[in-house]
C-alpha positions as CSV (number, residue, x, y, z in Angstrom):
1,X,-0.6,-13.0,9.7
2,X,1.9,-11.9,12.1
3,X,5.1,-9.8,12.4
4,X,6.7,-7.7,14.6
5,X,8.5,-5.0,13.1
6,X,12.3,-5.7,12.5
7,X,15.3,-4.4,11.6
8,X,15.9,-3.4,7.8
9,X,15.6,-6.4,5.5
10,X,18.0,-6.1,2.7
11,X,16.4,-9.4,0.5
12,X,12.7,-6.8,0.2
13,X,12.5,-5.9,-3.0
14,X,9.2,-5.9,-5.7
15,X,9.0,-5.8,-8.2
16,X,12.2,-5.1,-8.8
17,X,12.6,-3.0,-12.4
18,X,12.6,-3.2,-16.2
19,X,15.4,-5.7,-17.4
20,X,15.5,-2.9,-20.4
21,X,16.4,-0.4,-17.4
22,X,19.9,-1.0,-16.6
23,X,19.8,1.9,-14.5
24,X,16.9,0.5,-12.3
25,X,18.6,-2.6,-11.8
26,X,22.0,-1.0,-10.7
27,X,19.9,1.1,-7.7
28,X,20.2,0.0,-4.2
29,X,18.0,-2.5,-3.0
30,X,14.8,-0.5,-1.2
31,X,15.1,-1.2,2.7
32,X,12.4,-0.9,5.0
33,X,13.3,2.0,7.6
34,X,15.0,1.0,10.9
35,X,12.5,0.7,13.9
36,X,12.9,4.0,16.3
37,X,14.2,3.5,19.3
38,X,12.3,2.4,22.0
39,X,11.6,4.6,25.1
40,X,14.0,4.0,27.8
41,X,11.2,5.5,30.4
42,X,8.0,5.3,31.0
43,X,7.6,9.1,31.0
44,X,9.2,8.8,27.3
45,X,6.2,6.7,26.5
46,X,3.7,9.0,28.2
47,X,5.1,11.9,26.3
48,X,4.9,9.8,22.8
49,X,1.3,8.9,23.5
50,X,0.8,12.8,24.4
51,X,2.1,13.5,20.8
52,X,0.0,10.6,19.4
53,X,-3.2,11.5,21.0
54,X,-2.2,15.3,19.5
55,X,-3.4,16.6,23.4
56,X,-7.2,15.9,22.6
57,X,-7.7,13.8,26.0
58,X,-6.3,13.3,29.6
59,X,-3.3,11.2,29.5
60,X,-4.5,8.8,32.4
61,X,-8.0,8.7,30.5
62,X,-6.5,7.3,27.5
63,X,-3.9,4.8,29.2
64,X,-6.5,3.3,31.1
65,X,-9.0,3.1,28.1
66,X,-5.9,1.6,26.2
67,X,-4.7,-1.1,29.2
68,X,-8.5,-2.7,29.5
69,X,-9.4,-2.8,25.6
70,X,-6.2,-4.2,25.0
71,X,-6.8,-7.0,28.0
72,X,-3.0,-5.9,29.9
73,X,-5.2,-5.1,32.6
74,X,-8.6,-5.9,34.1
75,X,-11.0,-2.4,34.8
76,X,-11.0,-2.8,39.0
77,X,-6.8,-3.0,38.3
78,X,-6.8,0.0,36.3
79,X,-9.6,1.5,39.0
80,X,-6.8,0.5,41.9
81,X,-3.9,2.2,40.3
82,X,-6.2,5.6,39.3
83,X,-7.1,5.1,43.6
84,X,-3.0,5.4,44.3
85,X,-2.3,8.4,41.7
86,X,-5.6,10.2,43.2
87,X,-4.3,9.8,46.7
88,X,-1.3,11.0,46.4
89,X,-0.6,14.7,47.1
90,X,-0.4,16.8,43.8
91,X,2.0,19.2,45.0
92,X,4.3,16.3,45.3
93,X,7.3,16.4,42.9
94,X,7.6,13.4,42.2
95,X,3.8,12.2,42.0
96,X,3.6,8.9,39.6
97,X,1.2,8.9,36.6
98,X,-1.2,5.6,35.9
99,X,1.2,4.2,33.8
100,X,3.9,4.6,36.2
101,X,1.4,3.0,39.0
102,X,0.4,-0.1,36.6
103,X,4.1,-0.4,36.6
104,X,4.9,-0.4,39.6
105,X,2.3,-2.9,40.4
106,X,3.4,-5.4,37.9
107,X,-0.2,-5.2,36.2
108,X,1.6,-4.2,33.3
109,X,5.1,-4.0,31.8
110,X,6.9,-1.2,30.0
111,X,7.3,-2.8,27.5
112,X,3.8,-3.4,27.1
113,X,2.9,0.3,28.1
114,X,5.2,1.5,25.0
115,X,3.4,-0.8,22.6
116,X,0.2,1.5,23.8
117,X,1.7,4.1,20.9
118,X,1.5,1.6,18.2
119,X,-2.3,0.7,19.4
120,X,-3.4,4.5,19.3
121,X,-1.8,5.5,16.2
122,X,-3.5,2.2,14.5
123,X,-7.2,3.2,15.9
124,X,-6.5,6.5,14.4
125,X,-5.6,4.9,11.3
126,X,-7.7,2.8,10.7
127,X,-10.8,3.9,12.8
128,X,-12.8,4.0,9.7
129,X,-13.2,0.7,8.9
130,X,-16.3,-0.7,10.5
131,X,-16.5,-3.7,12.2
132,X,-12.8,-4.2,13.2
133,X,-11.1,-2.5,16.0
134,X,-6.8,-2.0,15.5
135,X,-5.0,-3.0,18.0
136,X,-1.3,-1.8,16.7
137,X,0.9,-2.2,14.0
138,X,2.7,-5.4,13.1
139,X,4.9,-4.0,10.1
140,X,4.6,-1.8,6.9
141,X,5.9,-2.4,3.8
142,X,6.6,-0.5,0.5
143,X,2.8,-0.9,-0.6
144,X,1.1,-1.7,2.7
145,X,0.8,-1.3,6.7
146,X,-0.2,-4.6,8.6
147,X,-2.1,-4.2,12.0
148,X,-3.5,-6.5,14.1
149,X,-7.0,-6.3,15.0
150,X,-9.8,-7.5,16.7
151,X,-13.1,-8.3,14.0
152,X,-16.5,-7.2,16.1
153,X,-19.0,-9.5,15.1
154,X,-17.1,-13.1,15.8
155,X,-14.7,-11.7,18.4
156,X,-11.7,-13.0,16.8
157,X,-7.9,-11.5,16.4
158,X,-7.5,-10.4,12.4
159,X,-4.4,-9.4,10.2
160,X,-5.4,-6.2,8.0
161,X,-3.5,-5.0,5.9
162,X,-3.9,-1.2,4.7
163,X,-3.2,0.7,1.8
164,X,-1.5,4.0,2.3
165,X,-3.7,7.0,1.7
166,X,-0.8,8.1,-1.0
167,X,-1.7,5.3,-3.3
168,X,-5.1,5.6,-3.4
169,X,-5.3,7.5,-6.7
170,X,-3.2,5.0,-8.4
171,X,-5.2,2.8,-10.2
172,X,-1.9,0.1,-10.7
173,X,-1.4,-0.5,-6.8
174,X,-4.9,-0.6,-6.0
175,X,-5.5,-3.4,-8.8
176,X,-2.9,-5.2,-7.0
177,X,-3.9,-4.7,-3.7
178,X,-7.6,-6.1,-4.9
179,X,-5.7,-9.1,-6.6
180,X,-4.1,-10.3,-3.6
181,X,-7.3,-10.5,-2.2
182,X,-8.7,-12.1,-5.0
183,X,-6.1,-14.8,-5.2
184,X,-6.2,-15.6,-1.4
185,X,-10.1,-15.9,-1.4
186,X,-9.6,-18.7,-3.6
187,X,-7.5,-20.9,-1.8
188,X,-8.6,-23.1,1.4
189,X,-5.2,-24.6,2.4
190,X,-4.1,-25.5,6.5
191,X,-0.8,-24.1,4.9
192,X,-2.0,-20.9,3.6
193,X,-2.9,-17.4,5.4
194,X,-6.6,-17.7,4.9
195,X,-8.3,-14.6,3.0
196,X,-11.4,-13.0,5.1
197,X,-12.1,-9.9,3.7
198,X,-11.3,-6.9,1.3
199,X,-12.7,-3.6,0.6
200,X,-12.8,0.1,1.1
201,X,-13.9,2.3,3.8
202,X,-13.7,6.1,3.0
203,X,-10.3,6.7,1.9
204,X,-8.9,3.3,3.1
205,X,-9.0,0.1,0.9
206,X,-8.0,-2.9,3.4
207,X,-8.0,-6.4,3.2
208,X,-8.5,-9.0,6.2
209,X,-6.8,-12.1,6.5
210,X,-5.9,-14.4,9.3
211,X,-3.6,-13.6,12.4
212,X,-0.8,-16.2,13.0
213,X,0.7,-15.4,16.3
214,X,4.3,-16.9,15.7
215,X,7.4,-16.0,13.9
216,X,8.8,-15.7,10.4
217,X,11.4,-18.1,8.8
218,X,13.3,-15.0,8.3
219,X,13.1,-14.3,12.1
220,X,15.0,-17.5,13.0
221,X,17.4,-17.6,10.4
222,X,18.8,-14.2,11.9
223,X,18.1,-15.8,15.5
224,X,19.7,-19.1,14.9
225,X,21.6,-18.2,11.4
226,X,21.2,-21.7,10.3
227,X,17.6,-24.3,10.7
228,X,18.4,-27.9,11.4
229,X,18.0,-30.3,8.2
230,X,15.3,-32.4,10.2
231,X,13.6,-28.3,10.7
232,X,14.0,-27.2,7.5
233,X,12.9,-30.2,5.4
234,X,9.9,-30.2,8.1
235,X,9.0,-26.3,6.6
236,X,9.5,-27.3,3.0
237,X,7.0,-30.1,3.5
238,X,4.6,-27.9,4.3
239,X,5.2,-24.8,2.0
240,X,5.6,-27.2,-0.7
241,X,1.7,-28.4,0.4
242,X,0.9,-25.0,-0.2
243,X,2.0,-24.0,-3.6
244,X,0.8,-27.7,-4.7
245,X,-2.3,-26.4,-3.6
246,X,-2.4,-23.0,-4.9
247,X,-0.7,-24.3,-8.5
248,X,-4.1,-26.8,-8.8
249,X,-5.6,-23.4,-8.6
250,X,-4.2,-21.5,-11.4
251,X,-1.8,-19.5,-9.1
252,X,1.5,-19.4,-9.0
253,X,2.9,-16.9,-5.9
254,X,6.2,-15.6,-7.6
255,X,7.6,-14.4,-4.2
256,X,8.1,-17.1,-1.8
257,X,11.0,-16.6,0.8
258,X,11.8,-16.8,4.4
259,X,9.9,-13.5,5.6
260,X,6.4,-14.7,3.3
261,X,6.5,-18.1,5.3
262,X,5.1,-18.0,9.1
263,X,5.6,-20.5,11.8
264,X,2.8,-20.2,14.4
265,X,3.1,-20.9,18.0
266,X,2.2,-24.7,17.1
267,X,4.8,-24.8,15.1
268,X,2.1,-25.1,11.8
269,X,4.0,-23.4,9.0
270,X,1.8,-20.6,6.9
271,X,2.6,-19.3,3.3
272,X,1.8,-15.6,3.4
273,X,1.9,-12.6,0.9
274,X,-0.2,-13.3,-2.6
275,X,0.8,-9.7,-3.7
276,X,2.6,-10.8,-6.5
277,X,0.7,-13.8,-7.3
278,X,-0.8,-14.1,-10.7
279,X,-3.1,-16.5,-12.2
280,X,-1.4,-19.2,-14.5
281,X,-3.3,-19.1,-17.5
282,X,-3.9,-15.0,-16.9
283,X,-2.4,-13.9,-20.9
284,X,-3.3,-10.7,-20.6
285,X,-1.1,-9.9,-17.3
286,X,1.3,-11.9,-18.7
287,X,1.7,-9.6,-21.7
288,X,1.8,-6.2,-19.8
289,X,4.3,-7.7,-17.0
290,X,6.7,-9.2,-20.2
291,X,10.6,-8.0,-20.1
292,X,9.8,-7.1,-16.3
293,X,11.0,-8.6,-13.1
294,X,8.9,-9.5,-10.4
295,X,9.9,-11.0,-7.2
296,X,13.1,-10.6,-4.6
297,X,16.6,-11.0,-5.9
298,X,17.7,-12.9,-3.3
299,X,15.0,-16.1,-4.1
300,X,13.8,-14.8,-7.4
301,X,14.1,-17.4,-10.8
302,X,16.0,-17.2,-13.6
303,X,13.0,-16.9,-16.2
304,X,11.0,-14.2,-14.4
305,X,14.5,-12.4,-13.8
306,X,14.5,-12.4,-17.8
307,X,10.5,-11.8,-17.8
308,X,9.1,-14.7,-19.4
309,X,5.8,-14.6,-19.5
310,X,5.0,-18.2,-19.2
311,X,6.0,-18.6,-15.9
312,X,4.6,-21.6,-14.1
313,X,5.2,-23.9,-10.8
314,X,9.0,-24.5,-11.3
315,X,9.1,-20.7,-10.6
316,X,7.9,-20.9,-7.5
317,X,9.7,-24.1,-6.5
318,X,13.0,-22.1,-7.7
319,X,12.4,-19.8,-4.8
320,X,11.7,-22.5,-2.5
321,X,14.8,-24.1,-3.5
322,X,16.6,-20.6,-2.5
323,X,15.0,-20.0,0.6
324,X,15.9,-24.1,1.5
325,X,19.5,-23.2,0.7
326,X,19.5,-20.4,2.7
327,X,17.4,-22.2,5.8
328,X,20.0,-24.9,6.0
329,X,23.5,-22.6,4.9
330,X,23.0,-19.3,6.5
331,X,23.5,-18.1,3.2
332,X,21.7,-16.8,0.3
333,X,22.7,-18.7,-2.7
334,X,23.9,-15.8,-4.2
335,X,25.0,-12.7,-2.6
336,X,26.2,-9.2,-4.7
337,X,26.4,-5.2,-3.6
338,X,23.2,-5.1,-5.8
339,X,19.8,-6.5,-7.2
340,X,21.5,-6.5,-10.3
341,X,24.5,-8.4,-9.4
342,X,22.6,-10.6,-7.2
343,X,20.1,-11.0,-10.3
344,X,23.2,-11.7,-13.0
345,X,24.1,-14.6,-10.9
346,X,21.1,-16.5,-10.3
347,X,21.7,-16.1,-14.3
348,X,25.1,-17.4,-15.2
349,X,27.2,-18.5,-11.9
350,X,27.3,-22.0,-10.6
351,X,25.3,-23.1,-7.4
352,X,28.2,-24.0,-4.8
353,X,26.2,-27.2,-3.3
354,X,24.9,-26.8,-0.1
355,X,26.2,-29.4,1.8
356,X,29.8,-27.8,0.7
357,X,29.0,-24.7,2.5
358,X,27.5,-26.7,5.4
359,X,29.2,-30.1,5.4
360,X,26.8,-31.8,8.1
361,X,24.0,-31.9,5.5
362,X,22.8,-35.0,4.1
363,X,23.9,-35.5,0.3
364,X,20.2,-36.3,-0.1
365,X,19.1,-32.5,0.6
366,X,21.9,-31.2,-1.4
367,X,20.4,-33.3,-4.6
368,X,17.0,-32.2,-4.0
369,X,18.0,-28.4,-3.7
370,X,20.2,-28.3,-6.7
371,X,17.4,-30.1,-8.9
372,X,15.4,-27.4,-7.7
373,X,17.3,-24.1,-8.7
374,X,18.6,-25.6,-12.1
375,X,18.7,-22.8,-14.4
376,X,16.8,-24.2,-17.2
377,X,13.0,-25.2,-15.6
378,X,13.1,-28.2,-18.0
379,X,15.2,-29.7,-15.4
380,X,13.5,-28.6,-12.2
381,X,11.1,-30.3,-10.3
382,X,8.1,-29.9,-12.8
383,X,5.2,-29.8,-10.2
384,X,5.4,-29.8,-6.2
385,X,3.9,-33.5,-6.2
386,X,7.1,-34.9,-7.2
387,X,9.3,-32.2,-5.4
388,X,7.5,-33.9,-2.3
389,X,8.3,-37.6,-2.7
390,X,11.8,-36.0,-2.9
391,X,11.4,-34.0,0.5
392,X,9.5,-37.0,2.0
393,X,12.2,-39.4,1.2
394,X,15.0,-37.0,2.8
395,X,12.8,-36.7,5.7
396,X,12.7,-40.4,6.0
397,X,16.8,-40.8,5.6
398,X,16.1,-42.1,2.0
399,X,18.1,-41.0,-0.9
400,X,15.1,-38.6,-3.1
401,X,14.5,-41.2,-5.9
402,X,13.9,-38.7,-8.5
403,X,17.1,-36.3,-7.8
404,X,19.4,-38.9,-6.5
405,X,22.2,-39.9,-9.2
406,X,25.0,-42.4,-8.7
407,X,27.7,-40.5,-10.4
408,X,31.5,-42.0,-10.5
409,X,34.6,-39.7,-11.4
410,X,35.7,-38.9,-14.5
411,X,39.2,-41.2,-13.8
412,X,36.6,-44.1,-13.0
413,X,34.8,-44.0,-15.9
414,X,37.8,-43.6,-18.2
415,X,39.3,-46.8,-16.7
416,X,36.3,-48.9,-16.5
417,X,35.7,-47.7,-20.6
418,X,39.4,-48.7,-21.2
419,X,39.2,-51.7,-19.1
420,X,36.0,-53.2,-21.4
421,X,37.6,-52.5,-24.6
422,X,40.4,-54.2,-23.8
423,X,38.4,-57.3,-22.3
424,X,36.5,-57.2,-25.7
425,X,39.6,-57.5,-28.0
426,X,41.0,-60.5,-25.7
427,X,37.8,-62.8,-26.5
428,X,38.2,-61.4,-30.5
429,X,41.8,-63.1,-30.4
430,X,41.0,-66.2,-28.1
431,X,38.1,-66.8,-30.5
432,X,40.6,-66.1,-33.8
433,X,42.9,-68.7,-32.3
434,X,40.9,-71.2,-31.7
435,X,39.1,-71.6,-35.0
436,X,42.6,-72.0,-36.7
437,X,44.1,-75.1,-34.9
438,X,42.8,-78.2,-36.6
439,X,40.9,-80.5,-34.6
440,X,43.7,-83.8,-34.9
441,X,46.3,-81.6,-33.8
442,X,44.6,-80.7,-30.4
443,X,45.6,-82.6,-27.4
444,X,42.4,-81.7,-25.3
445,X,40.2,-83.8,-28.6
446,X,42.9,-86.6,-28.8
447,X,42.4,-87.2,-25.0
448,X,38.8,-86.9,-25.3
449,X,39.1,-89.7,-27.8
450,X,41.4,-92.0,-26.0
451,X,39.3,-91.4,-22.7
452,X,36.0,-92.3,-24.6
453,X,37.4,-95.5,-26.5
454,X,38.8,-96.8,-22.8
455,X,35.2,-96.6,-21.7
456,X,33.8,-98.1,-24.9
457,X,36.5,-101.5,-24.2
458,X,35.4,-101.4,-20.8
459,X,31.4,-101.6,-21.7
460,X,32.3,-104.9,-24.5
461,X,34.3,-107.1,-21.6
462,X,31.8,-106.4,-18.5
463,X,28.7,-107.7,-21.0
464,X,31.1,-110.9,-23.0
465,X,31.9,-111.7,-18.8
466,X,28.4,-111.3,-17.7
467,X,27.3,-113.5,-20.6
C-alpha cells in the first residue's frame, strides 16, 4: 500500500456516529490535518532533521547514514561530497554542509533530502519492530500511521501500518486493528492489498501488508477531476473482482471509495483498507454495531446509514456504484455542509443520472450505476458476478443486459394504449355487421355463384364437344 500524504480529505469519515445521536451526525466531518509546509532550503531541512534527531548525533553523520540506506546515493558518493565539505576552510562563512554538497552535485535532490525527516522520524517510531526497517511515512489516519518499509529477511519494500501509542489501552481499536488483519490474511486476490503480517512489538501493535507504488483513485480524480468512461469501467472491473472475491469469503468491506482503491505503476488496480470489514455471517458484531453507521458519507449505503445489521454484497456494490459516479462526474452523488445532510440524501433524494451531469457518457454506464445505488438493495445488483456481465458489456459498447430497459414516454404509451383500444372496437363492429346481412342479399356470394355456375357450363360443353 502506497500514499503520499495529501491535502485534507473531506469524504474520511468512520465510523461515522449513532443514528440515535443527532448531535453526532450534525458535527463536522473529521479532516485529516494539512501537510506542513515543505522547507524552502536545504538548511530548513538540516535544521528539521536537527530537531528530529533531538541533537543526539552529528548532522553530516546522520545525512550520510540516511542517503546510503535509503539508496539516493551510493557510499564512495557520499564519501566524495564528505571529501569537498572537509576541504573546505572552516572559518569560511559560507562553508556548505553534506547535504548542501550532495546537492550541489545532483547526487541527490531537495526534495529528496527533505523526505530524510519523514525517514528518521519513522525509524524512531517504529524502531521496535524487528525484522523491518521504516523508511518514512506515507500517511496517517484517525486510527493509524502508514510507513513504508523495507522487511529484513526477503529484502522486499512493505506497507506497515501502526497503531498510535494513545490507543493502545483501548481494547475496541485494537480488536479492530487485529480484524483488519484477520480479514486480509484471508483473502489471496491479484486485486487485493495482500496481508503479510500482524502483531505487537513492545508498545506497538502493527500490521504488514503489501507496498503498491502508484496512486490512489482519489489522487486522479483531484488531478484530472473526471476518469475517462473507457478508465473508469477499466477500475470497476477490477474492484468489482475483488469484492466478488472477498464476498465468496464471508466479507463484505463496508468502505470502498476512491482513496481505499490503488492504481500501481502497471496500472493493476488494488482494493485496500479492510478496517471496517466484517464477516457476513458474524451475528454477534452485527448485534453490537446495530442502529450505528459505519462507513464514509460520501459512498456509504442506505441500509448501513440506518444500521441494519444484515448487511451483505449490495452494500458494498452501493459504494462502488458512488465512487463510479463520482470517477466519471467529478462529483459525489450527493454533496451537503455535513455527514448528516450528505447521509439524509443518500436516504430520500433522487440520483440526478450521471450521464446528465456528464452528457458524453454512454447511456449504458448510466443504467449500470443507477441499478447500483437503488435505495432499496432488492433492486441492486445482488452479487458482483452479475454487476460484471453489466460492466463487461459497457466495456465492450453493449447495452448491460441486465440494467438496460427500453422505456418509451409516458405520451407514447398513452397513445399506443388508446390507439389498441380503438383498433379492438373496430373489428367488434366489422364482425357485428357482418353476421347480420343475410347471405342472398350479398353481392360478393351472388357473384361467387354466377362466377362458379359460368365455370360449371363451361366444363358440360368442352366434354359433350370432346365426345
Amino acid at each position: 500500500m502506497s500514499q503520499d500524504p495529501k491535502d485534507a480529505d473531506p469524504n474520511k469519515t468512520a465510523p461515522v456516529g449513532d443514528l440515535d445521536d443527532p448531535l453526532s451526525l450534525n458535527k463536522p466531518a473529521r479532516l485529516s490535518r494539512p501537510p506542513e509546509p515543505g522547507p524552502k532550503t536545504v538548511e530548513e531541512v538540516e535544521q528539521r532533521l536537527q530537531e528530529a534527531a533531538k541533537g543526539e548525533t552529528n548532522l553530516d553523520t546522520l545525512i550520510g547514514r540516511l542517503v546510503v540506506e535509503s539508496g539516493l546515493a551510493t557510499e564512495d558518493e557520499v564519501e566524495h561530497c564528505l571529501g569537498q565539505v572537509t576541504s573546505e576552510p572552516r572559518e569560511e562563512v559560507g562553508q556548505r554542509s553534506l547535504a548542501q554538497v550532495l546537492v550541489d552535485n545532483d547526487f541527490v535532490t531537495k526534495r529528496q533530502i527533505a523526505r530524510l525527516r519523514q525517514i528518521l522520524e519513522a525509524e524512531r517510531s517504529g524502531q521496535k519492530i524487528p525484522g523491518y526497517r521504516l523508511l518514512g511515512k506515507l500517511g496517517a489516519g484517525a486510527m493509524a500511521t502508514v510507513f513504508k518499509g523495507r522487511q529484513l529477511s526477503l529484502d522486499r519494500l512493505v506497507a506497515i501500518k501502526i497503531l498510535p501509542k494513545k490507543f493502545s489501552a483501548n481494547a475496541q481499536f485494537i480488536e479492530r486493528f487485529y480484524a483488519e488483519g484477520r480479514a486480509a490474511a484471508q483473502l489471496n486476490h491479484p486485486n487485493i492489498v495482500q496481508a503479510y503480517d500482524v502483531g505487537k512489538a513492545a508498545d506497538y501493535h502493527y500490521f504488514v501488508m503489501e507496498y503498491v507504488e502508484g496512486r490512489t483513485v482519489y489522487d486522479d480524480i483531484i488531478k484530472h477531476k473526471r476518469f475517462s468512461e473507457q478508465e473508469a469501467v477499466r477500475v470497476a472491473i477490477q474492484v468489482a473482482e475483488a469484492l466478488l472475491h472477498a464476498h465468496e469469503k464471508g466479507l463484505i468491506h463496508r468502505d470502498v471509495k476512491p482513496k481505499n482503491i490503488m492504481i500501481s505503476r502497471e496500472e493493476v488496480v488494488k482494493l485496500a483498507d479492510l478496517g471496517l470489514a466484517r464477516a457476513i455471517s458474524d451475528k454477534e458484531a452485527a448485534e453490537a454495531e446495530a442502529g450505528k453507521a459505519f462507513g464514509t458519507p460520501y459512498y456509504i449505503s442506505p441500509e448501513q446509514i440506518r444500521g441494519h445489521k444484515d448487511i451483505g454484497p449490495p452494500a458494498d456494490i452501493y459504494s462502488l456504484g458512488a465512487t463510479l459516479y463520482h470517477m466519471l462526474t467529478g462529483n459525489v452523488p450527493f454533496d451537503g455542509k455535513n455527514p448528516s445532510s450528505v447521509m439524509h440524501k443518500h436516504l430520500k433524494s433522487e440520483l440526478v443520472p450521471p450521464d446528465h451531469v456528464n452528457p458524453k457518457l454512454s447511456a449504458g454506464v448510466s443504467e449500470v450505476i443507477e441499478m447500483m445505488m437503488a435505495k432499496n438493495p432488492a433492486d441492486r445488483y445482488q452479487n458482483c458476478r452479475d454487476l460484471l456481465i453489466d460492466l463487461r458489456a459497457v466495456r465492450d459498447g453493449e447495452h448491460p443486459p441486465l440494467a438496460h430497459k427500453e422505456t418509451l414516454d409516458a405520451s407514447m404509451v398513452a397513445s399506443l394504449a388508446e390507439a389498441e383500444a380503438k383498433a379492438q372496437v373496430e373489428l367488434v363492429e366489422d364482425r357485428s355487421q357482418a353476421e347480420g346481412v343475410p347471405w342472398h342479399q350479398d353481392w360478393r356470394t351472388i357473384l361467387l355463384l354466377v362466377l362458379l355456375g359460368i365455370c360449371l357450363i363451361l366444363i358440360i360443353y368442352l366434354t359433350v364437344t370432346r365426345n
